[in-house]
C-alpha positions as CSV (number, residue, x, y, z in Angstrom):
1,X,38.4,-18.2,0.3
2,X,37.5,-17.6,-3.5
3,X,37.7,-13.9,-4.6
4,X,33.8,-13.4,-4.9
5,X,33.8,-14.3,-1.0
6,X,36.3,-12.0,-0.4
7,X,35.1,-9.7,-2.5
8,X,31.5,-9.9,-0.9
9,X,33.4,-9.5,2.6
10,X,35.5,-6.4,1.6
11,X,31.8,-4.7,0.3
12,X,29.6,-5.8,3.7
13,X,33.0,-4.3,5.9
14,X,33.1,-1.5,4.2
15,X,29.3,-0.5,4.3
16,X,29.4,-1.3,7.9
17,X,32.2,1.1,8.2
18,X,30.2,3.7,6.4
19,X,27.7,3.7,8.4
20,X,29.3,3.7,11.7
21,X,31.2,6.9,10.4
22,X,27.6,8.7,9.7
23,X,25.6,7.3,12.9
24,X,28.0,9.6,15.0
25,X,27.1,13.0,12.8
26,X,25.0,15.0,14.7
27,X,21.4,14.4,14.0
28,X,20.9,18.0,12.2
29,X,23.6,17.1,9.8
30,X,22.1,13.5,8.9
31,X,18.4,15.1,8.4
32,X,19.9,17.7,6.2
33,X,22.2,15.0,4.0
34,X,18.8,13.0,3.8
35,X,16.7,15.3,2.9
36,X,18.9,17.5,0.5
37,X,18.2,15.8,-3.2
38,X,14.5,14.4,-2.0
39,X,12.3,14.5,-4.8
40,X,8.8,13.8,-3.5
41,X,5.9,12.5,-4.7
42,X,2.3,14.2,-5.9
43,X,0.7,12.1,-2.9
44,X,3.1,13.0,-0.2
45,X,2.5,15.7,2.2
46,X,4.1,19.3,2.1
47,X,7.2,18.5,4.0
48,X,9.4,21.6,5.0
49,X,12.7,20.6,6.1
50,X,11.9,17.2,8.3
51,X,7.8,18.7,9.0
52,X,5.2,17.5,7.5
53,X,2.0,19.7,7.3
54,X,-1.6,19.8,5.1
55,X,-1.1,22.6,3.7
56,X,1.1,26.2,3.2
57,X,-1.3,28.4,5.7
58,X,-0.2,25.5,8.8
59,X,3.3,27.2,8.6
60,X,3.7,29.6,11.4
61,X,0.5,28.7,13.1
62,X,0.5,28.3,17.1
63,X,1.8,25.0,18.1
64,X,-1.1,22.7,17.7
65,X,-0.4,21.1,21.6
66,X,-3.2,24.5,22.8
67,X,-5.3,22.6,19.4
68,X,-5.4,19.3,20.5
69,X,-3.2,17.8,19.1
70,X,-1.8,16.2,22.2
71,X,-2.1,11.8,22.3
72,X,-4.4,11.4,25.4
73,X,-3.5,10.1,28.5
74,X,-4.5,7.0,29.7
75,X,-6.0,6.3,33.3
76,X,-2.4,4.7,34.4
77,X,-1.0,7.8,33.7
78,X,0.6,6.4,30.6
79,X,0.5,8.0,27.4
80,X,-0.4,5.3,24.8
81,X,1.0,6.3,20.9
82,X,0.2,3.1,18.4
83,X,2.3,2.6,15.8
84,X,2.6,0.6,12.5
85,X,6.1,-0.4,10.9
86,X,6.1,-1.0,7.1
87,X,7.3,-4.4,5.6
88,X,10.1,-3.2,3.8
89,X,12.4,-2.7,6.2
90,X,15.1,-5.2,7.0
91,X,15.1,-7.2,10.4
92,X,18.3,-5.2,11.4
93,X,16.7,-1.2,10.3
94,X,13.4,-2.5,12.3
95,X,15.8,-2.9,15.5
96,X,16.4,0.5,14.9
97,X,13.5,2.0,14.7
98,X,12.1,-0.2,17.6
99,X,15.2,1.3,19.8
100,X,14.5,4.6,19.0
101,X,10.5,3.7,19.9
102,X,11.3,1.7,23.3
103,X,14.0,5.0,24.4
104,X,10.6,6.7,25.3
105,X,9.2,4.2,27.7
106,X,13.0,4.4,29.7
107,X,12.3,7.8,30.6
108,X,8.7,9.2,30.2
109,X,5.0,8.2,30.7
110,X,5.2,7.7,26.8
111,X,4.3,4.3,25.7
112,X,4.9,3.6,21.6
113,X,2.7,0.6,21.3
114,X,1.9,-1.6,18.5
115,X,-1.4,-1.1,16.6
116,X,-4.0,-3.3,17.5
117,X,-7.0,-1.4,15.9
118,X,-6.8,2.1,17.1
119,X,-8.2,4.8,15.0
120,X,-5.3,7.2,15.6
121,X,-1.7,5.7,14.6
122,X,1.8,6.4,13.4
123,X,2.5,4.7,10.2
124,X,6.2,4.3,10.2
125,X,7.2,3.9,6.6
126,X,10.2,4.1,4.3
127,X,9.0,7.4,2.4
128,X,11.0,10.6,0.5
129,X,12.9,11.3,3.4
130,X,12.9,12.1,6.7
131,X,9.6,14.0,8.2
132,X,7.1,13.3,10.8
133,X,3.5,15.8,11.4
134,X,3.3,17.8,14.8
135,X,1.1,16.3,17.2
136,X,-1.5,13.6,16.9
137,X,-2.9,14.3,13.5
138,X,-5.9,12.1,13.7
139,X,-6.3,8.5,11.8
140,X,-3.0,7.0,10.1
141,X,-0.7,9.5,9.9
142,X,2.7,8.9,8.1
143,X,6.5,8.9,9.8
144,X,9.2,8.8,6.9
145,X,12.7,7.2,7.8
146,X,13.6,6.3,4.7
147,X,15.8,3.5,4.6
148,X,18.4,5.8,2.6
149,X,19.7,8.1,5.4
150,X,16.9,8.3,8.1
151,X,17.7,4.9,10.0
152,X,19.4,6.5,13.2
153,X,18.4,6.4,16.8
154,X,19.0,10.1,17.0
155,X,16.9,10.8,13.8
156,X,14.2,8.7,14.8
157,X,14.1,10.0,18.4
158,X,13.6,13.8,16.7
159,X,10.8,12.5,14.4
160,X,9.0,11.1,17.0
161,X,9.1,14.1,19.3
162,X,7.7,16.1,16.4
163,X,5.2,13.7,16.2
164,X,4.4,14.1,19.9
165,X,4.0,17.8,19.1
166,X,7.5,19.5,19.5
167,X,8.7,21.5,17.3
168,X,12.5,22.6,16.2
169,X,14.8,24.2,19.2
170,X,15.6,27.2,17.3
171,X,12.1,28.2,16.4
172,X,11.3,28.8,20.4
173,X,9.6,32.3,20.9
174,X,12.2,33.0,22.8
175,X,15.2,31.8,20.6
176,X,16.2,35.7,20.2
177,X,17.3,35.8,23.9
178,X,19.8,32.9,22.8
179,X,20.9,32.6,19.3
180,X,21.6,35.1,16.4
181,X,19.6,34.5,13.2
182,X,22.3,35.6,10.3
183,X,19.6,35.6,7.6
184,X,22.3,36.7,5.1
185,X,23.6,33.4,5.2
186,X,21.0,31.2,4.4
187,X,19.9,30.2,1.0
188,X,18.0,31.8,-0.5
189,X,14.2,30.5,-0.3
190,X,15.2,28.4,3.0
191,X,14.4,31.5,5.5
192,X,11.4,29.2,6.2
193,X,13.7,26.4,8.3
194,X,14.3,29.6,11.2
195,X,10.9,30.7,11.7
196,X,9.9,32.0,14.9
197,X,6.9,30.3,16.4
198,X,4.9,30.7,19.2
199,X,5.9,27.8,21.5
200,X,4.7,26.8,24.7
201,X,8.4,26.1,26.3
202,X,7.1,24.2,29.5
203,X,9.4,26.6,31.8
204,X,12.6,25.0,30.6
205,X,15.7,26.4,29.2
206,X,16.6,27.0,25.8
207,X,18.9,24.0,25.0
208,X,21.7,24.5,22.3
209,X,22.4,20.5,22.7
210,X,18.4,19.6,22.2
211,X,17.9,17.1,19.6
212,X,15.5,19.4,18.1
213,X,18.6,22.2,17.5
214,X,20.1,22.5,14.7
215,X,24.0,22.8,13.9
216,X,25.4,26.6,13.6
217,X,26.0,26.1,9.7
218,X,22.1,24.5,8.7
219,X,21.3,25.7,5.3
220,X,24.2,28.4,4.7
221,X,24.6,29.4,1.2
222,X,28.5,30.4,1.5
223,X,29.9,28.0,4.2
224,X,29.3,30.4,7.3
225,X,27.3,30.2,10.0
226,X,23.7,31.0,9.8
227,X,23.3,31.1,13.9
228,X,25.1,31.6,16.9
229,X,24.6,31.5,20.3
230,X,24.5,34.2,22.1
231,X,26.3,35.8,24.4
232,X,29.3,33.3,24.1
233,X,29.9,32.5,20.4
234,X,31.7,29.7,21.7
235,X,28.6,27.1,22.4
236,X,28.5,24.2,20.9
237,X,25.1,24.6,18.7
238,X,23.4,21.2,17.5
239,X,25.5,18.2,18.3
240,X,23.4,16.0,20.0
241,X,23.2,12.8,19.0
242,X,19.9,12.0,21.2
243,X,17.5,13.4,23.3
244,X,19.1,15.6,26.0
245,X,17.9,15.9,29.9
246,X,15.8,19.2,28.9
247,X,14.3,17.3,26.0
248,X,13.0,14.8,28.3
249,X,12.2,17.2,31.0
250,X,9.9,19.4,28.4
251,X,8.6,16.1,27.5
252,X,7.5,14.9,31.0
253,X,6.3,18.4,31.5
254,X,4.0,18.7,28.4
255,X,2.4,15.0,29.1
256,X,2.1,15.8,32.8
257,X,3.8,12.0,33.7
258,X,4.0,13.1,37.6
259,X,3.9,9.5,37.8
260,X,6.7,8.0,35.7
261,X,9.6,6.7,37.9
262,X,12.7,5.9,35.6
């Protein structure tokens, strides 16, 4: 083998390795290494942390699911969510993606479909980042994974449930009950990221291993903790890796799929 070969190998082996080592970070630890240095552009949305939203005032407003903002059932039951994939990704991050996409169909009514038309879409694309809009926005609406950082089942899994309308675990109206906001040790101008919002929790359980929760040290300022649970310390806070059973449940629950059969 000539030493550009080998050289070639010992690069591809080692990327691969690389990335094996970040795919098992939990999925609150990738979003926050992908979305640290983002720089984004004048066109893109206002993105806080992985949300994407029109404007500043959309902040802490009620969760748009009591707005509309739900995708509409079909008459099967199913609950039909086109999508669009950009070009630019490679044949091996499209797998991904369309992993994360067909996870849905195994265990809800939720059906990610390819666009054939529709007037409402997700337009998966390679933007600044990782960030998806709550709910169904209306026309195309843009899903980031950028190729540098976002290409992860359990990223894309939590993109797509914001898209479907959830929002993050430790936001729940009832997150007080659960976990312990330690405000002094978030950065400064970040308090945003553990706003309390008036979620409709669909009877289920606050869930410390939701895809949607974030780890115990998300945006510290001095290496400590800026939540934990509560009344055992001890919890594991934010190390999922994909959805988890209440995920789905709160799911099925919000998209009434009394019909889906796993």
């Amino acid at each position: 083998m000539s030493k550009c070969a080998l050289s070639l190998l010992i690069l591809l082996v080692a990327s691969d390795c690389s990335w094996a080592e970040e795919k098992d970070l939990p999925v609150s630890e990738l979003l926050w290494k992908a979305n640290r240095d983002v720089v984004r552009r004048e066109d893109e949305p206002l993105v806080i942390d992985d949300i994407a939203y029109d404007n500043e005032n959309e902040r802490n407003s009620d969760p748009c699911v009591t707005n509309g903002c739900m995708w509409p059932s079909s008459a099967d039951g199913n609950v039909y969510v086109p999508y669009t994939i950009a070009s630019h990704y490679s044949s091996r991050e499209r797998s991904i993606i369309e992993r994360g996409l067909q996870s849905f169909k195994d265990v809800s009514c939720i059906r990610f479909v390819e666009r054939t038309g529709q007037r409402d879409f997700l337009s998966i694309q390679s933007d600044s980042g990782c960030y998806s809009y709550v709910g169904r926005r209306g026309y195309a609406q843009t899903l980031s994974l950028d190729r540098q950082g976002c290409l992860y089942h359990s990223t894309v899994q939590r993109e797509l449930l914001h898209a479907l309308g959830f929002h993050h675990e430790q936001c729940r109206s009832d997150r007080d009950q659960y976990i312990q906001i330690l405000w002094e040790n978030i950065q400064p101008g970040l308090e945003y990221a553990f706003d309390k919002i008036d979620t409709l929790n669909m009877d289920t359980p606050y869930d410390y291993s939701s895809v949607m929760q974030y780890e115990r040290f998300a945006f510290s300022a001095n290496n400590k903790a800026t939540m934990v649970p509560i009344p055992n310390t001890n919890v594991e806070l934010g190390m999922s890796s994909q959805m988890s059973s209440n995920d789905i449940l709160r799911l099925n629950r919000l998209y009434k799929c009394t019909s889906f059969r796993p």
